[in-house]
C-alpha positions in Angstrom: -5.8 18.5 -6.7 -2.6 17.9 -8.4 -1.4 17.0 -12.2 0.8 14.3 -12.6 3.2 13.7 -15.2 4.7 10.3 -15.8 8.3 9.4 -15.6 7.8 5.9 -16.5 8.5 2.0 -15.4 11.5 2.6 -13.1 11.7 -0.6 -11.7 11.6 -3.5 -13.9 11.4 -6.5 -11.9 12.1 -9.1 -14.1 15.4 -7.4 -15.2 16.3 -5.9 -12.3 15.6 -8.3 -9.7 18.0 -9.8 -7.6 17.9 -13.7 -7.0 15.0 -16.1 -6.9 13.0 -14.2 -4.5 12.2 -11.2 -6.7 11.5 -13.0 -9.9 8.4 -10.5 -11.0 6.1 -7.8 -9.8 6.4 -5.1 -7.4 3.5 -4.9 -5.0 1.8 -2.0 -3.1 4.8 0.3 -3.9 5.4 2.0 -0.3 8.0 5.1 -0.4 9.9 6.1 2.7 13.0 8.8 2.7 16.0 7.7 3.7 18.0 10.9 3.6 18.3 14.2 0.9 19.8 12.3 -1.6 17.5 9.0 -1.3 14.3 7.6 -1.3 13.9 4.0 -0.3 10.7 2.3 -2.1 9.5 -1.0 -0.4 7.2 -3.3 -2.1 6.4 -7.1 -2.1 8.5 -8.8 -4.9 6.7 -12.4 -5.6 9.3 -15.2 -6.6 8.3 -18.2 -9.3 5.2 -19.5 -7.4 3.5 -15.7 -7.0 5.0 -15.2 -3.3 5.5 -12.5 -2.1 8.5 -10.6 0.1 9.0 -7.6 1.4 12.0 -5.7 0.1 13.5 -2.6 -1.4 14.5 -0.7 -4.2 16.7 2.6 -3.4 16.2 5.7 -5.7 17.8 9.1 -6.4 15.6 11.7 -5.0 17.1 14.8 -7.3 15.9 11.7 -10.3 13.6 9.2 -8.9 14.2 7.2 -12.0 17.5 6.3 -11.2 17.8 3.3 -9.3 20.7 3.1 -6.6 20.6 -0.1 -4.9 18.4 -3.2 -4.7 18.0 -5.0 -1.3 19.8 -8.5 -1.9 17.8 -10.1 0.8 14.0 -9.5 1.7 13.5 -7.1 4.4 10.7 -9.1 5.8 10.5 -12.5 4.9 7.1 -15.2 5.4 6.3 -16.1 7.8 6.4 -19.4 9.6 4.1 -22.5 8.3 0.5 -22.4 9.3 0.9 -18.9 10.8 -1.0 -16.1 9.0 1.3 -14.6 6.8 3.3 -18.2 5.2 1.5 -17.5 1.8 3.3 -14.0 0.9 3.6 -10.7 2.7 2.9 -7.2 0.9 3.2 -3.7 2.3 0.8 -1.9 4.3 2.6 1.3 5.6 5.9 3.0 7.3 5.5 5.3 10.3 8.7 6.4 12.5 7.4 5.9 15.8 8.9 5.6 19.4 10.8 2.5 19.5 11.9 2.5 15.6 10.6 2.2 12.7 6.8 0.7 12.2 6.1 -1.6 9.0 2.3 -2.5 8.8 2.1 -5.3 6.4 -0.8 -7.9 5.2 -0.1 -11.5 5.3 -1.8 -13.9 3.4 -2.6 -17.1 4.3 -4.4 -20.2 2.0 -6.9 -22.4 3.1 -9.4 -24.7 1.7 -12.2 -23.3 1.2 -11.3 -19.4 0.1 -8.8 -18.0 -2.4 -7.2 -16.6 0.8 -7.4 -14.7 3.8 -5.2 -11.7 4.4 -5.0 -10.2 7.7 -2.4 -7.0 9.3 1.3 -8.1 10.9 3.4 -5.5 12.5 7.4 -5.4 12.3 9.3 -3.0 13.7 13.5 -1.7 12.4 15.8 -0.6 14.5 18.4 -0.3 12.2 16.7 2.7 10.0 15.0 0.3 7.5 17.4 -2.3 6.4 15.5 -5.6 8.3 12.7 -5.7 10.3 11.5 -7.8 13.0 8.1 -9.0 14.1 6.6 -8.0 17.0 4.1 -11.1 17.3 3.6 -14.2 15.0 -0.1 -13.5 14.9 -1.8 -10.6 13.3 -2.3 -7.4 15.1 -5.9 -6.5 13.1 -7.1 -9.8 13.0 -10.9 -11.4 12.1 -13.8 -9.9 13.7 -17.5 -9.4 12.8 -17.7 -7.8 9.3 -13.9 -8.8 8.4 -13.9 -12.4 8.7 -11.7 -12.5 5.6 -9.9 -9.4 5.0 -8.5 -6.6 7.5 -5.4 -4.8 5.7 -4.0 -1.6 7.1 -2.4 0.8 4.5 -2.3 3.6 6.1 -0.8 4.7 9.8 -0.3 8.1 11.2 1.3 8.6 15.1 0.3 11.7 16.6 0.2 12.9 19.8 1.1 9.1 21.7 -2.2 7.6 19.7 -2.3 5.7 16.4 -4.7 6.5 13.8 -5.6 3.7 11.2 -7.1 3.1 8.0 -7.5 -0.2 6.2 -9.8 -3.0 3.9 -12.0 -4.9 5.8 -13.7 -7.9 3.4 -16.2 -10.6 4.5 -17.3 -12.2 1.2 -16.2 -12.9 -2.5 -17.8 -11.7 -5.6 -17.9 -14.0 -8.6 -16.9 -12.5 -11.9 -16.7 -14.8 -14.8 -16.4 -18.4 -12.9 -14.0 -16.4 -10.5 -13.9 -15.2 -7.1 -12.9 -11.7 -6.1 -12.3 -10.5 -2.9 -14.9 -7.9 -1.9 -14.1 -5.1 0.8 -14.0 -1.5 2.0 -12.5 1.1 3.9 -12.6 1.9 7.7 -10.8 3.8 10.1 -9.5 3.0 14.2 -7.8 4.8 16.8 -5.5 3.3 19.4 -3.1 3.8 21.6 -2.1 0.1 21.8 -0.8 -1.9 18.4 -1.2 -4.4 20.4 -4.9 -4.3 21.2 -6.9 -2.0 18.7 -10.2 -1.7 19.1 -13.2 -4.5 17.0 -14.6 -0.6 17.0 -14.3 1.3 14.2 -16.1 3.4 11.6 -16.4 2.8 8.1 -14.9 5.7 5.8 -15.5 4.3 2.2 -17.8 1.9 1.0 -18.1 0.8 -3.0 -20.4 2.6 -5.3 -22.3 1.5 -8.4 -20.8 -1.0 -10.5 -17.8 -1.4 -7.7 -17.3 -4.1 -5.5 -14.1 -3.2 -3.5 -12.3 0.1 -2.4 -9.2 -0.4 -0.9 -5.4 0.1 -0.6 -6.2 3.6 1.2 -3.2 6.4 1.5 -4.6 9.1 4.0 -2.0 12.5 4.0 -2.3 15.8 5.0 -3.1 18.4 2.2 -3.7 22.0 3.1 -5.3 21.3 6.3 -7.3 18.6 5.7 -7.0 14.7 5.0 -6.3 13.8 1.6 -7.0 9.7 0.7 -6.0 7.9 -2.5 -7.5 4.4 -3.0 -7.6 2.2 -5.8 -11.3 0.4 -6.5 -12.5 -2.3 -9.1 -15.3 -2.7 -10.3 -17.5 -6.0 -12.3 -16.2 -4.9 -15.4 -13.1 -5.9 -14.8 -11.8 -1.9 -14.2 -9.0 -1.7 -11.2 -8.0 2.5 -11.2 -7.1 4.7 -8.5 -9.9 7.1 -6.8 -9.3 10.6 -4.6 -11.3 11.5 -1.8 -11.3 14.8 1.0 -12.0 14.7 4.9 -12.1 17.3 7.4 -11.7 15.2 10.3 -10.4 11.6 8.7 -13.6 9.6 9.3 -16.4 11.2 6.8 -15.0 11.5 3.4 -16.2 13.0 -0.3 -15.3 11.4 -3.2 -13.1 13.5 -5.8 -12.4 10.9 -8.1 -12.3 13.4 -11.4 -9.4 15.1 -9.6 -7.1 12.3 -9.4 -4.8 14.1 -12.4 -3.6 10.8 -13.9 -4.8 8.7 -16.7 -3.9 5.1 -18.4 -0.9 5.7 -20.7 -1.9 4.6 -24.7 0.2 1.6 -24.4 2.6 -0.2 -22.3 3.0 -1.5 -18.3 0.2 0.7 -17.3 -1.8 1.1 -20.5 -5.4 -1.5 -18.9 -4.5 -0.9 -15.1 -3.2 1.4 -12.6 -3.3 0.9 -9.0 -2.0 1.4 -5.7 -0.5 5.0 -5.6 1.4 6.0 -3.0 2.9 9.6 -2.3 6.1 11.7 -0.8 7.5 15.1 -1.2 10.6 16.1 -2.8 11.0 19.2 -2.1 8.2 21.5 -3.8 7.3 18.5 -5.8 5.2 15.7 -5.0 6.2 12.0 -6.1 3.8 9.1 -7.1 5.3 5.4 -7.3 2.3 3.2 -8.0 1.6 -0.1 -10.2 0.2 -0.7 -13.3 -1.0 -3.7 -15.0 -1.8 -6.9 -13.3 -1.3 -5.3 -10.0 2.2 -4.8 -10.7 3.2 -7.8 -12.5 6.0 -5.4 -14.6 7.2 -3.8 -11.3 6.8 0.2 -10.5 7.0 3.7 -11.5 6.6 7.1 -11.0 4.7 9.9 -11.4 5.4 13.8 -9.9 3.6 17.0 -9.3 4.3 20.8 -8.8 3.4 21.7 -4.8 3.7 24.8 -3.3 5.4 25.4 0.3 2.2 23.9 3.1 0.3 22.1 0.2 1.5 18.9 1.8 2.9 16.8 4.9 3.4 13.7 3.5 6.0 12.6 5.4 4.4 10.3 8.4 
């Protein structure tokens, strides 16, 4: 695989952030290019209470780094009370699509008797990226047998008229110190309809040994074949990225030794580092991903050397 060398924290939420909306983390760093010069990161920025909001932090694609413009408003607020996403929104994917462009995000949602339930909402631009709107108020991967709790998409490929999909599915909490934790794994559907994907589906990704969640998948194309990053936990209290090869997208094979990146010796992402997500630059590959407390600090980045073929990454 590839070997990544760190650039460091390049957003700072606390400092950087722009009103009471973005008053800490960073969440599920997403990054989508706008043009040659700039690449637009989304993310879910929490405010005081832990909330989260979708919005975005422009950087400089010659210096990823260097931070352009941040998004004064969020992109995609919560969403109305009692509906499924009126406890925080986080990013799922981006896929340029007939019609604009497609945001998969999870919602989250409290009730009574579970830390929460999270569950997949669609928005869709048509102004290349700067608001979104949704297309329904309910979720389009809602519960079904197996997820009754969790079903997140993070990744979303279009090709040829028919969506492919890969996201968590959780049905049950595991208890780790006197607290729960959401448990859940990775599975894959095919449609043709956001609007009515299949209960059907096959599971890609379940945990192994001490683990008891894979999740956040980020499916690309690398050489020919399907390339996934994840991040997993595990009852020790471990929460690190994982690397896994398909042929065909379904049936996968763990390469976790290849990942290329480690914990930094001190710092933002010195105990965790999570929720990687990729894009090319040229004959370079860039990371943006999290690092302690899922992002509390805000993102950064991480890039590779990659030959001409060695990657389609854009989606």
């Amino acid at each position: 695989m590839f070997e990544w060398t760190k650039k460091g924290l390049v957003f700072e939420t606390a400092r950087q952030g722009v009103g009471g909306w973005m008053r800490h983390s960073a969440l599920t760093p997403t990054p989508y290019r706008l043009d040659d010069e700039l690449i637009r990161v989304y993310a879910g920025f929490r405010d005081a209470a832990g909330v989260s909001r979708i919005g975005y932090v422009d950087v400089r694609a010659d210096d990823p780094a260097a931070v352009v413009r941040v998004s004064a408003e969020p992109v995609l607020d919560i969403g109305r009370a009692g509906c499924f996403d009126d406890n925080g929104v986080i990013l799922g994917d981006l896929v340029d699509a007939p019609g604009g462009l497609h945001l998969f995000y999870v919602g989250f949602q409290h009730v009574a008797r579970a830390k929460f339930l999270a569950f997949t909402g669609l928005a869709v631009s048509r102004d290349g990226g700067n608001s979104f709107r949704r297309t329904q108020e309910t979720p389009v991967l809602d519960r079904a047998p197996g997820r009754s709790t969790i079903g997140a998409v993070h990744s979303a490929m279009y090709e040829s008229g028919r969506w492919r999909l890969w996201y968590a599915v959780g049905d049950d909490w595991e208890t780790i110190g006197g607290q729960p934790f959401p448990r859940y794994h990775i599975r894959h559907a095919e449609t043709d309809d956001l609007a009515a994907i299949p209960r059907a589906d096959r599971v890609c990704l379940r945990p192994q040994g001490s683990e008891y969640r894979i999740g956040r998948p980020r499916v690309y194309r690398f050489g020919g074949r399907y390339v996934m990053y994840f991040t997993r936990g595990n009852r020790a209290g471990d929460y690190f990225p994982g690397v896994a090869l398909s042929d065909d997208g379904i049936a996968w094979e763990r390469r976790d030794a290849a990942l290329g990146i480690s914990l930094s010796a001190s710092g933002w992402d010195s105990r965790t580092l999570c929720y990687p997500a990729l894009i090319r630059r040229r004959d370079n590959l860039l990371m943006f991903y999290n690092g302690n407390d899922m992002g509390v600090d805000g993102f950064g980045v991480a890039e590779a050397e990659a030959g001409d073929g060695d990657a389609d990454v854009q989606r």
